[in-house]
PQR file of N, CA, C, O and H, with PARSE charges and radii, in Angstrom:
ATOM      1  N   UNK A   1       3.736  13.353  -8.092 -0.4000 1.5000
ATOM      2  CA  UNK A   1       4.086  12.053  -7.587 -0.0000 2.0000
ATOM      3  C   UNK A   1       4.018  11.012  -8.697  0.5500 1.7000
ATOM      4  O   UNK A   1       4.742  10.019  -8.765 -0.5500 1.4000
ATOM      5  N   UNK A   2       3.127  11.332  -9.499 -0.4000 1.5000
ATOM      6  CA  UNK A   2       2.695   9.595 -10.343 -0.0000 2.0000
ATOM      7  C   UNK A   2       4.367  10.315 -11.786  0.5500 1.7000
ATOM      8  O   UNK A   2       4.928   9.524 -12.544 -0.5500 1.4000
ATOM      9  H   UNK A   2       2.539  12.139  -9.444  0.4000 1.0000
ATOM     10  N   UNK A   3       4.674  11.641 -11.734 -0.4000 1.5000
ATOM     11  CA  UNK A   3       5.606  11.519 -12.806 -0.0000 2.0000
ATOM     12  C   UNK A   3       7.202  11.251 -12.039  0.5500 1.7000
ATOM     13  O   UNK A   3       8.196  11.158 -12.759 -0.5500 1.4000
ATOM     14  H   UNK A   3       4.218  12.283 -11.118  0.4000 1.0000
ATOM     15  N   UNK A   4       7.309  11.143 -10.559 -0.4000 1.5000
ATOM     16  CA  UNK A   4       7.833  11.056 -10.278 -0.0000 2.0000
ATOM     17  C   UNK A   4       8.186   9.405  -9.946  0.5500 1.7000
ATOM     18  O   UNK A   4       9.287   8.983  -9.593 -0.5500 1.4000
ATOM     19  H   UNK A   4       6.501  11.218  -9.974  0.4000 1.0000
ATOM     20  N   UNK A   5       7.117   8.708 -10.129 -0.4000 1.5000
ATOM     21  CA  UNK A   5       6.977   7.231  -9.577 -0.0000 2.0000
ATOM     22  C   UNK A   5       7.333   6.349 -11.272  0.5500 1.7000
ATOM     23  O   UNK A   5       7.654   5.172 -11.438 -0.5500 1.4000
ATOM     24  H   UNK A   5       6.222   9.051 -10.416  0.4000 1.0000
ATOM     25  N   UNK A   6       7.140   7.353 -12.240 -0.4000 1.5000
ATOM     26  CA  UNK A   6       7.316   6.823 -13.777 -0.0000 2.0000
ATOM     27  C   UNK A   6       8.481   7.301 -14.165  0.5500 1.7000
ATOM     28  O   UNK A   6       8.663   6.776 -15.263 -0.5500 1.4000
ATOM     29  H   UNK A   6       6.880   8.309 -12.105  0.4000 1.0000
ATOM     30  N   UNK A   7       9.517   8.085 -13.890 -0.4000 1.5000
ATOM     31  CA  UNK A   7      10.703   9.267 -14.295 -0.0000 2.0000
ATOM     32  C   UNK A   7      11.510   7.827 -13.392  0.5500 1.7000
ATOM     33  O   UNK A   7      12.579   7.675 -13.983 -0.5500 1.4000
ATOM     34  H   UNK A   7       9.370   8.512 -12.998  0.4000 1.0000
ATOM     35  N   UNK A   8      11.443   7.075 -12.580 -0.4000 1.5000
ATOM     36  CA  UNK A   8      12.371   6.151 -11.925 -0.0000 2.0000
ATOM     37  C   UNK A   8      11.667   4.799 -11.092  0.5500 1.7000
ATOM     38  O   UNK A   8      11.656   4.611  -9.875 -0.5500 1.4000
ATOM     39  H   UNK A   8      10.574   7.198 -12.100  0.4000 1.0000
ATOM     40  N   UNK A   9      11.193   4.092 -11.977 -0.4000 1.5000
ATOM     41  CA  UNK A   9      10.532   2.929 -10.826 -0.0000 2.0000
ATOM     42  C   UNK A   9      10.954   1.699 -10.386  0.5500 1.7000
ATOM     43  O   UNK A   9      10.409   0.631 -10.110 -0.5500 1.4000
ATOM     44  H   UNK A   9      11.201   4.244 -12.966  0.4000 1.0000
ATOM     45  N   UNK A  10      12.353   2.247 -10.397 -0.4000 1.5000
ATOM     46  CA  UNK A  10      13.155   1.268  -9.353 -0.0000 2.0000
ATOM     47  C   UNK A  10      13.252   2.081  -7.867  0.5500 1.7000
ATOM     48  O   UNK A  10      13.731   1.207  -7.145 -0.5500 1.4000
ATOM     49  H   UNK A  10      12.796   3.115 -10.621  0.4000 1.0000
ATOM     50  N   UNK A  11      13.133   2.810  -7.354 -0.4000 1.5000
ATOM     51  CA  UNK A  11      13.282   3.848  -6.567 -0.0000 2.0000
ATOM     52  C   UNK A  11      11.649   3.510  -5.518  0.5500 1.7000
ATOM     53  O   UNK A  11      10.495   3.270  -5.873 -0.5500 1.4000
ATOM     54  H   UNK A  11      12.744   3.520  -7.941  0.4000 1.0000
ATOM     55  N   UNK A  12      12.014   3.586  -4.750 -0.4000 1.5000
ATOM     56  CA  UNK A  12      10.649   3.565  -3.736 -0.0000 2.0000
ATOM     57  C   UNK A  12      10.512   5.376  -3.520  0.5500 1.7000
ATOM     58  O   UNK A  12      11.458   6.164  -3.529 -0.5500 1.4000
ATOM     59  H   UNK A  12      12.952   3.781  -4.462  0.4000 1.0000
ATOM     60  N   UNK A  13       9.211   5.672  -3.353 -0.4000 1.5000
ATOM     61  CA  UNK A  13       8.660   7.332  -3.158 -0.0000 2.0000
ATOM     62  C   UNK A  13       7.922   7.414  -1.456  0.5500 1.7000
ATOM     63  O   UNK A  13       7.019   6.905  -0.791 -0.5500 1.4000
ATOM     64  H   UNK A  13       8.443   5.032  -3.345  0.4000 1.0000
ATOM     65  N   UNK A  14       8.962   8.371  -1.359 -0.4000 1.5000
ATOM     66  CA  UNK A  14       8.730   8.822   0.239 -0.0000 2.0000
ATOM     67  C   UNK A  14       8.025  10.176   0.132  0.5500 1.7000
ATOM     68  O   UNK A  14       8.363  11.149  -0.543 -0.5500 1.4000
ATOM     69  H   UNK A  14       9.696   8.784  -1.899  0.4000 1.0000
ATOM     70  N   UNK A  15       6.757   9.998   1.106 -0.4000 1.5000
ATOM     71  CA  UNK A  15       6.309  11.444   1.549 -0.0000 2.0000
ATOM     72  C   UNK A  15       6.121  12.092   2.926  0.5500 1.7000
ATOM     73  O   UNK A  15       5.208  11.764   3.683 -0.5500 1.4000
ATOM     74  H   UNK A  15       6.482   9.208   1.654  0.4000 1.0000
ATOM     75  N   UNK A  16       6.845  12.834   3.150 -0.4000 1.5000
ATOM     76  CA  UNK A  16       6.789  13.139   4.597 -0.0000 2.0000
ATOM     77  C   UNK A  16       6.058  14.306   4.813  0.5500 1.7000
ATOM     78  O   UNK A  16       6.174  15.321   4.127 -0.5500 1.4000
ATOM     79  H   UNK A  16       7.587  13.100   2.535  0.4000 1.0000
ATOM     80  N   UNK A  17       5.225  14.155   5.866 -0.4000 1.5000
ATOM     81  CA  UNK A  17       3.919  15.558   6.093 -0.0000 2.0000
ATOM     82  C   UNK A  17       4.884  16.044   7.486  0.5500 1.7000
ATOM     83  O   UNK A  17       5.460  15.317   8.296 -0.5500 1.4000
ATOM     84  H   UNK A  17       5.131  13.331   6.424  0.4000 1.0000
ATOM     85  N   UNK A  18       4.830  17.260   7.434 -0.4000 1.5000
ATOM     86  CA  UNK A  18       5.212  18.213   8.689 -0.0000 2.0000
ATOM     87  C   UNK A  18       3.396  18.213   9.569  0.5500 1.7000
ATOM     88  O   UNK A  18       2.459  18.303   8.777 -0.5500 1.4000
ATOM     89  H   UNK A  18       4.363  17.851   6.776  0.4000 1.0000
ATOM     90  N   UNK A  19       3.195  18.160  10.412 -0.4000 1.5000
ATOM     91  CA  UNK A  19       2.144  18.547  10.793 -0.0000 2.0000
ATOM     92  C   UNK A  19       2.117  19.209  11.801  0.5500 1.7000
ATOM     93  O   UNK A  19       2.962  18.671  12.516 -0.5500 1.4000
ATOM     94  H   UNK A  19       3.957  18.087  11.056  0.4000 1.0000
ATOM     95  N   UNK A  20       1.644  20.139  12.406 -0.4000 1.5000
ATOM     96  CA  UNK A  20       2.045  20.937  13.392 -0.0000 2.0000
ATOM     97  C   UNK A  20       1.117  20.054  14.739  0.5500 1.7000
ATOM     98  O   UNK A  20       0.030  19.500  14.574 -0.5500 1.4000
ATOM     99  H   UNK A  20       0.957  20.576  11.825  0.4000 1.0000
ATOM    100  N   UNK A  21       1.714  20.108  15.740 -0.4000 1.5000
ATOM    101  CA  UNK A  21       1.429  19.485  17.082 -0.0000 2.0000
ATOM    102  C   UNK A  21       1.222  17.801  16.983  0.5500 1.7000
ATOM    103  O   UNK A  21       0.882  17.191  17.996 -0.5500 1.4000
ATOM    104  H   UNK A  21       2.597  20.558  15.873  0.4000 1.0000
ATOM    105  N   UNK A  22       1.426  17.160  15.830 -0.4000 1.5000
ATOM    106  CA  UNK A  22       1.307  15.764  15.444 -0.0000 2.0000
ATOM    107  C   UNK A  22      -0.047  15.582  15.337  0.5500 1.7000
ATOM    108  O   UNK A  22      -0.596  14.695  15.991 -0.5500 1.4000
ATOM    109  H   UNK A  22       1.702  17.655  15.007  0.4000 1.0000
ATOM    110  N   UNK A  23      -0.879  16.558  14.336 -0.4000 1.5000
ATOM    111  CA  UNK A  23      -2.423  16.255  14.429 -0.0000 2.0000
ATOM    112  C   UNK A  23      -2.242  15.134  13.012  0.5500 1.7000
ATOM    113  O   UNK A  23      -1.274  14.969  12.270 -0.5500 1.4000
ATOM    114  H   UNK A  23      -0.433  17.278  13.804  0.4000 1.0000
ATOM    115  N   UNK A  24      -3.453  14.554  13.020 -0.4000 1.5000
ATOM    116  CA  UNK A  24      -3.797  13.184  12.040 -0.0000 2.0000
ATOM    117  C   UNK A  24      -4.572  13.907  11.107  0.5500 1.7000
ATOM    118  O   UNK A  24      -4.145  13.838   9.955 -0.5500 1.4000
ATOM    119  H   UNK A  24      -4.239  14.689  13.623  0.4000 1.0000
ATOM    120  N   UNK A  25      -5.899  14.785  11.331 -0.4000 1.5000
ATOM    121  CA  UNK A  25      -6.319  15.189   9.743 -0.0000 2.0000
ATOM    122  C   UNK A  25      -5.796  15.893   8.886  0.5500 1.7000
ATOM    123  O   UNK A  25      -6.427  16.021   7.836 -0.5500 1.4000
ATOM    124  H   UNK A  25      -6.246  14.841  12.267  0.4000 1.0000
ATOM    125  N   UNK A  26      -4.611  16.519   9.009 -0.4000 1.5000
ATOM    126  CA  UNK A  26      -3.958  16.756   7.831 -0.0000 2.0000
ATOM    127  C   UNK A  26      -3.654  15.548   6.975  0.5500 1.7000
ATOM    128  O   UNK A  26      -4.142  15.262   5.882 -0.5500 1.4000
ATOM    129  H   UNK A  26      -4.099  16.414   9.862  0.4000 1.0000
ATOM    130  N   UNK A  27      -2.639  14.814   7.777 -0.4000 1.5000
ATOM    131  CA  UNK A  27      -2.172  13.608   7.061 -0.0000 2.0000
ATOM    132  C   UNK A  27      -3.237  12.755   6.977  0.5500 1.7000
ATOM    133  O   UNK A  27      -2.879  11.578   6.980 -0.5500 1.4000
ATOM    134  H   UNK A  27      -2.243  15.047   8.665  0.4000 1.0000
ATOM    135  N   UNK A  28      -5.110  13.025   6.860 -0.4000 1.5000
ATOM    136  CA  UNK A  28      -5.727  11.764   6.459 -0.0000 2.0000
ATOM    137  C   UNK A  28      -6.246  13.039   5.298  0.5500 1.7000
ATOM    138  O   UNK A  28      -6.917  12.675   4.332 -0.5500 1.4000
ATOM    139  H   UNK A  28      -5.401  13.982   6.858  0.4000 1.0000
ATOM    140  N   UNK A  29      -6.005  14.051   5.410 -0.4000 1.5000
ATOM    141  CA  UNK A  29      -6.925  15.014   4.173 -0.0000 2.0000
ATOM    142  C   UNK A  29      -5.659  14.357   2.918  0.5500 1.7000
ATOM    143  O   UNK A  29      -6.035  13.821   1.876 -0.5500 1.4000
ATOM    144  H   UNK A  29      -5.460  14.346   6.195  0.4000 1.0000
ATOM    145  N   UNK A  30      -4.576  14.485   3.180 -0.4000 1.5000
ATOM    146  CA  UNK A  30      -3.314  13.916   1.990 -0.0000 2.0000
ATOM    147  C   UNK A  30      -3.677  12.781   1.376  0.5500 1.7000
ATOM    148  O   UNK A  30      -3.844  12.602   0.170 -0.5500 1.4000
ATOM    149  H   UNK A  30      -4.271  14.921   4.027  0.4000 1.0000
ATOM    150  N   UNK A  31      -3.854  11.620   2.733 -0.4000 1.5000
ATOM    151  CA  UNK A  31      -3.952  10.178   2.077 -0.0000 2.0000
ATOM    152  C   UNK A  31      -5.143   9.979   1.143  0.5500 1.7000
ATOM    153  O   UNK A  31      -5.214   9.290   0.126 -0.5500 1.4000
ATOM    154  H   UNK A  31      -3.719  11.765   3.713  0.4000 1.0000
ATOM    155  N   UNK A  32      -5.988  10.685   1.685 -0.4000 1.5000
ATOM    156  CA  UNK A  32      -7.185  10.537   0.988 -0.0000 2.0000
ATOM    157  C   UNK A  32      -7.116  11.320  -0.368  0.5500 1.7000
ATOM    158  O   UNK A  32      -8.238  11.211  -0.865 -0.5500 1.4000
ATOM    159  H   UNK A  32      -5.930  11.245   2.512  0.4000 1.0000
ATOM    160  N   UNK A  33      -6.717  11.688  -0.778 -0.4000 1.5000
ATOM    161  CA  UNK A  33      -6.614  12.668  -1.903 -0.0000 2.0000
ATOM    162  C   UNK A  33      -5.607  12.288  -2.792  0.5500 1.7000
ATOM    163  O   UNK A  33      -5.443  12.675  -3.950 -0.5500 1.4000
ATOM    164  H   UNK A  33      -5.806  11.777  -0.375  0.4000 1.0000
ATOM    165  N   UNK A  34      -4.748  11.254  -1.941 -0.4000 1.5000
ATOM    166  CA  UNK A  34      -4.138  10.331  -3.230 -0.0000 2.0000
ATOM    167  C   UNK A  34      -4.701   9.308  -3.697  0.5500 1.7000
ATOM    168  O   UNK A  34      -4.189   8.696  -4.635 -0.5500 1.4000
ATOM    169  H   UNK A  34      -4.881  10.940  -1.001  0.4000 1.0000
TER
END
C-alpha cells in the first residue's frame, strides 16, 4: 500500500475486505494493522 500510495499520489487508494457473513473483526484486525 504505502508503494502504491508513492508510485501515484494523485490517485486516492481503495481497499475492499470480502468478509464472510459481514463480520467486523476481520476488517478491525486490517485497520488496525495499518
Amino acid at each position: 500500500m504505502v508503494h502504491l500510495s508513492i508510485a501515484n499520489d494523485t490517485k486516492g487508494l481503495y481497499l475492499f475486505i470480502n468478509s464472510p457473513d459481514g463480520l467486523v473483526i476481520p476488517g478491525v484486525a486490517i485497520y488496525d494493522t495499518m
